[in-house]
N, C-alpha and C positions, 0 to 999 in steps of 0.2 A: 556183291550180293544185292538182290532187289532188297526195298524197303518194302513196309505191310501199312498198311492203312486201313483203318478198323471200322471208319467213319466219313460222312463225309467233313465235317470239321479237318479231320486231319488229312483226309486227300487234299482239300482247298487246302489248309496250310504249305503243305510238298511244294503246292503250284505257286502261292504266292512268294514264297522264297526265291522259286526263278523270277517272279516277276519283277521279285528287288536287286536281283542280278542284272536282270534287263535294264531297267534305270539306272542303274549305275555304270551300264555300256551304254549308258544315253540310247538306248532303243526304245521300241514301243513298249513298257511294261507290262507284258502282258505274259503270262506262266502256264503250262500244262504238265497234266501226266496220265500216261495210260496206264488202267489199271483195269485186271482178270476180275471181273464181276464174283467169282466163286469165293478166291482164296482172300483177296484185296493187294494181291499182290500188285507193286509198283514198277514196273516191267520197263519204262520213259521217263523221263523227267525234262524237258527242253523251253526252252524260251523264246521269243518274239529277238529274230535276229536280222532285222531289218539293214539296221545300221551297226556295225562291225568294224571293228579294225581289224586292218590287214597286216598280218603279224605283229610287228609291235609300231608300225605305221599309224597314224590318226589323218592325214591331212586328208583323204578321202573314204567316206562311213559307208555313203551307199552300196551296200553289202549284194543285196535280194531284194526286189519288191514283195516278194511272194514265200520270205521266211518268215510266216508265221506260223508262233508255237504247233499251236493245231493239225498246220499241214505236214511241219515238218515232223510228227511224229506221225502222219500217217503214210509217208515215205519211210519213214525209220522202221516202223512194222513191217512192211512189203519185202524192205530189204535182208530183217532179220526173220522170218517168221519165220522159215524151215528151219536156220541152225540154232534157234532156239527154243525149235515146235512150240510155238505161240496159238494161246485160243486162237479162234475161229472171230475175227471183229464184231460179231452179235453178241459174243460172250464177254466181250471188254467195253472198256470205257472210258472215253477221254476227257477228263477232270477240267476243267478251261476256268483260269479268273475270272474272264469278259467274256462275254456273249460273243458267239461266233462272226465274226464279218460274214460278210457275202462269199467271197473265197475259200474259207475253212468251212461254212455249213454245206457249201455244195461239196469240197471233197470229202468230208462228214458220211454225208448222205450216198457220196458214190460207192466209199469204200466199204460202208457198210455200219462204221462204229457204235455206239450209246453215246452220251453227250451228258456232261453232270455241269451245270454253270453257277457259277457264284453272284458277279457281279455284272450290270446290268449297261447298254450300253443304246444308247436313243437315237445315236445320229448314225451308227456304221455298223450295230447289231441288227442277227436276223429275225428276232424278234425283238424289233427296237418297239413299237407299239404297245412291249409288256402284253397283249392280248393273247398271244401263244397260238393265235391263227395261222403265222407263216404266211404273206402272203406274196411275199419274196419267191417261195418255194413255191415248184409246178405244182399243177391241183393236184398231178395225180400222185406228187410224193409228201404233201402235207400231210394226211394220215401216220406215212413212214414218219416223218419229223416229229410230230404227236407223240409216238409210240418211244421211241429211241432219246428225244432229249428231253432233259429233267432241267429244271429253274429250283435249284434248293430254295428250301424256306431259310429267315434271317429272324433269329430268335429277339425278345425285344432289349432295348427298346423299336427298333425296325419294325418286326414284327408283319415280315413279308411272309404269305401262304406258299407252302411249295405248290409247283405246275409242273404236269410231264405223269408218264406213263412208268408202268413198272419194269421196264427192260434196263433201264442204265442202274450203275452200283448207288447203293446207298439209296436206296426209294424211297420219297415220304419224308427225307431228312433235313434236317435246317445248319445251317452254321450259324457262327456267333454274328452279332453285329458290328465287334473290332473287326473278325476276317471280314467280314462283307466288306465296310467300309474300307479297310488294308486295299482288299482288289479292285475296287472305283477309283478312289483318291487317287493310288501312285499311275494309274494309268493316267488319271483327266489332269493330273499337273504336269505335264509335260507332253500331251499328244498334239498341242497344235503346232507347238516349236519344233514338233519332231517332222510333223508334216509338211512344215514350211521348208524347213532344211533340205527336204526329198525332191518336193516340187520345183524348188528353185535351186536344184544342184546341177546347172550346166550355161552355157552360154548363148545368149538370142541367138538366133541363125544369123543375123547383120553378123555377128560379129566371131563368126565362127570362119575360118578354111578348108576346102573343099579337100576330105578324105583320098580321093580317087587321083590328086596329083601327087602324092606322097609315094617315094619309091617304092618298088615291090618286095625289098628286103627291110623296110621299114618296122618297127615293132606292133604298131597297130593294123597295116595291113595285113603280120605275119600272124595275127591273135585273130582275126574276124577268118584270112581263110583257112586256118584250121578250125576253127569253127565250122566253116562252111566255104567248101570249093568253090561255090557260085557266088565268093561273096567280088561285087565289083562288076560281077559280067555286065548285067544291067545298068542303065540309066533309064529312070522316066523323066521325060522333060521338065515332068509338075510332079511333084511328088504326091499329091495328095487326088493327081489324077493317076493313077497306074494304068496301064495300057497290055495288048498283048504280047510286051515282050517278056514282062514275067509268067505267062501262061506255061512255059517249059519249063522253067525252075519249080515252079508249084507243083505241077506233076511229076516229076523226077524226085524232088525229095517226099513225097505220100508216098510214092512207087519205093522207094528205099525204105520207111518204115514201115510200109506195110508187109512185106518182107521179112522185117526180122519180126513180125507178130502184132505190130503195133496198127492200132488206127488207121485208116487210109485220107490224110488230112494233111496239111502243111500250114504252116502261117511264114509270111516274109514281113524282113523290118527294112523300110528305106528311109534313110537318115533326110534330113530337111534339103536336099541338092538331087533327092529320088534318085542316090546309088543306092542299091540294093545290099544292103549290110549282110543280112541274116537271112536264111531258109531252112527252116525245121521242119519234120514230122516231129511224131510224139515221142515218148516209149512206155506207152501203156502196157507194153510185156514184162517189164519189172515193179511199176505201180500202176494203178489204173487212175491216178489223177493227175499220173506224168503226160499230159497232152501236148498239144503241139503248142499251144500257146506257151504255155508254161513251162515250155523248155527252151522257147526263143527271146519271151524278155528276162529269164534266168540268165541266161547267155550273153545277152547285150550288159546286163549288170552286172554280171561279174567279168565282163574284158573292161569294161570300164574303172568298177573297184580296184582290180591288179594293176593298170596300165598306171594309172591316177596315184597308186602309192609307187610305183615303178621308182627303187633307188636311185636312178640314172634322173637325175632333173629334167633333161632334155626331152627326156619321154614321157614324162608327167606334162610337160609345157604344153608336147605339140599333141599328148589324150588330149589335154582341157583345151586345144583350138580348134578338135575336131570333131571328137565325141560327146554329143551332149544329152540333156534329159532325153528320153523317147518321146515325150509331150509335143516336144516338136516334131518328131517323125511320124513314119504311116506303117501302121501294120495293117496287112492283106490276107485275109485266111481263105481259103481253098473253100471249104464248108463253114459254114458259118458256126455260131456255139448254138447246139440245140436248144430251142425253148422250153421243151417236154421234159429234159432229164435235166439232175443236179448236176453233172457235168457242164452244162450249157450254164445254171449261175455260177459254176465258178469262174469258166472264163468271162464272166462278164465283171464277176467280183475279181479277179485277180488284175484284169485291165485296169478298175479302179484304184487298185493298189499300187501298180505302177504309175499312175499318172498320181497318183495322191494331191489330188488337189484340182485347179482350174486347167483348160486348157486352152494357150492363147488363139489358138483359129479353130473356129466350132463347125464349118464349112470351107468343102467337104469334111465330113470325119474323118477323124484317123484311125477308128475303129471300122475297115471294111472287112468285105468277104467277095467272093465269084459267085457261089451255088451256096444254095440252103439245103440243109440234109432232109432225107427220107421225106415226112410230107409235111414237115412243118412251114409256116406261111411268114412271111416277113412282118405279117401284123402281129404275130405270136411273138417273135422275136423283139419287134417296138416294145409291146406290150410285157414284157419280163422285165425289160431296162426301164420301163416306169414304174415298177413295182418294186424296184429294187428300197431297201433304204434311200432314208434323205442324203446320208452321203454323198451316193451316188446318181441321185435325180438332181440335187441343186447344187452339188461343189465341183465332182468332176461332171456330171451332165453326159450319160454314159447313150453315146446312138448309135448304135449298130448299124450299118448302111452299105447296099447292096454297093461295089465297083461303077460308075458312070459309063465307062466304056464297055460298049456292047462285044466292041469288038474282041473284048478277050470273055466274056461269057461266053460266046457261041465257039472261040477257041478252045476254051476249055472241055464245053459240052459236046462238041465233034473230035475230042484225044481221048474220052473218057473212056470208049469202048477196047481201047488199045491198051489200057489200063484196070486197076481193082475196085469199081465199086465199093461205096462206104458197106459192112455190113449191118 
């Protein structure tokens, strides 16, 4: 049976209790719950599951870049809302310890939710500034951000004013200043070790072997092409130059998602040797912040998690000689992330989440794209990723950068009529 929360004191408590779950999985301590704005009914409850063990496994955490709390209850809704005729997400609200990253406010903002936050967060919150201007967020949805998320006040000795509009639960209210300080504290004592841990979970490319000479009944080969048929077809000679031989895979798997409903977009991952790992579309038919991004380095981190705890030693050996951070590899998106919608910072915020941290070659990036959607301008695009938090302007240094080679823009831009147009 759901739980009720009367307050916001007591919603923030529900959430800090995951968040003491969470540190105690050695994750990001970080806690949420969705809660029906009407009844206060507690509908979620999930935690920051970055780093997981795998069954009763430890030797490998990297779980998900992109499980956090926040998001992962806004797929948890998506998935349950009919069998459990679920309000409508302007009627609910997601309770959060820490201020949303970049990633959680853009899927926030896509799916529609209220936002109630406790604790405050200056280097990777979206309103890390404390000003409650958003400036992370596109112009035209800081209004929506205004309206939907709430900064509880923190009763004294703190003695912080609440900010935020009347649409999220519990308007106007404060929690104590043990909860407040509860949801900072267990987060900042242990967020840096957690992110070092992420960033440095794989091997230099020196010192890595080339995936693509490994048999074709091999375990990691057989995990990447179920994943994805095209995984292997390609070689780019430079990885971090992609050319037009992945123009066909890019359009082949948009053309499949778009299909079953979803976006007409793909993103490809090619590991530091430019074999072509990974090709995704989205599946914004069952959530709408399941995009294509966010379903290809899901993907990459979870055959790595599995392969990494794999019982068989042998197969954990030759994961860790071949599979490693994505920091080192190149993701290529078909459309790039919009600058104009909250979709657009979350892939920009979830990039940063995978790469958590620095990235050893800043040129070319390894955040490209082919084409830019609809009429957005590549300065638009620059200009979101400078805006983002410090985070992600001085640690991961996030640059969004059009493909070098011509030759596969104008390949793409002469298939596209054979194909669906983004709508």
């Amino acid at each position: 049976m759901p739980k009720n929360a009367a307050n916001a004191e007591q919603a923030v408590r529900i959430a800090a209790d995951k968040s003491i779950e969470a540190s105690l999985q050695n994750t990001f301590a970080v806690g949420g719950v969705l809660i029906d704005n009407r009844r206060g009914t507690v509908w979620c409850a999930l935690h920051n599951n970055v780093l997981e063990p795998y069954e009763k496994s430890k030797l490998f955490l990297l779980h998900d870049p992109t499980a956090h709390g926040e998001r992962q209850i806004v797929d948890w809704y998506f998935k349950n809302r009919k069998r459990l005729r679920l309000p409508e997400p302007r009627e609910m609200t997601v309770v959060t310890t820490l201020d949303p990253c970049a990633m959680c406010a853009g899927a926030l903002l896509t799916a529609g939710f209220n936002v109630g936050v406790s604790g405050s967060d200056d280097f990777a919150g979206i309103n890390y500034n404390s000003s409650f201007d958003f400036p992370s967020v596109p112009a035209k949805w800081r209004r929506v951000a205004q309206s939907s998320f709430s900064y509880y006040g923190v009763d004294a000795p703190v003695k912080r004013a609440f900010q935020g509009g009347k649409n999220a639960a519990f308007p106007r209210q404060s929690v104590s200043a043990f909860t407040y300080f509860l949801t900072e504290t267990i987060f900042e004592s242990s967020v840096n070790s957690i992110r070092a841990a992420d960033n440095n979970s794989g091997r230099d490319p020196a010192n890595l072997t080339n995936p693509k000479n490994l048999p074709r009944n091999s375990k990691i080969k057989k995990a990447l092409l179920e994943a994805c048929p095209e995984a292997f077809t390609v070689t780019c000679p430079e990885p971090r130059l992609p050319g037009k031989e992945i123009g066909k895979v890019l359009l082949s798997a948009a053309k499949r998602a778009h299909h079953r409903g979803a976006a007409f977009n793909s993103v490809a991952f090619l590991d530091p040797f430019g074999n072509l790992l990974l090709c995704l579309g989205g599946a914004e038919e069952r959530s709408p912040i399941r995009t294509a991004f966010m379903e290809v380095t899901r993907a990459y981190a979870h055959i790595r998690w599995v392969l990494m705890n794999h019982p068989d030693k042998s197969v954990q050996e030759q994961a860790d000689n071949v599979l490693t951070h994505p920091k080192y590899g190149t993701f290529v998106f078909l459309y790039s992330p919009d600058p104009n919608t909250p979709q657009g910072l979350m892939a920009l915020g979830a990039y940063g989440s995978t790469m958590e941290g620095p990235i050893p070659e800043s040129f070319p990036s390894n955040l490209q794209y082919v084409l830019l959607p609809g009429n957005a301008s590549s300065a638009e695009l620059s200009e979101m990723a400078m805006r983002l938090p410090p985070f992600y302007t001085t640690s991961v240094q996030v640059a969004p950068a059009q493909v070098l080679d011509d030759g596969l823009v104008q390949e793409i831009r002469s298939a596209l009529p054979e194909y669906v147009r983004p709508g």
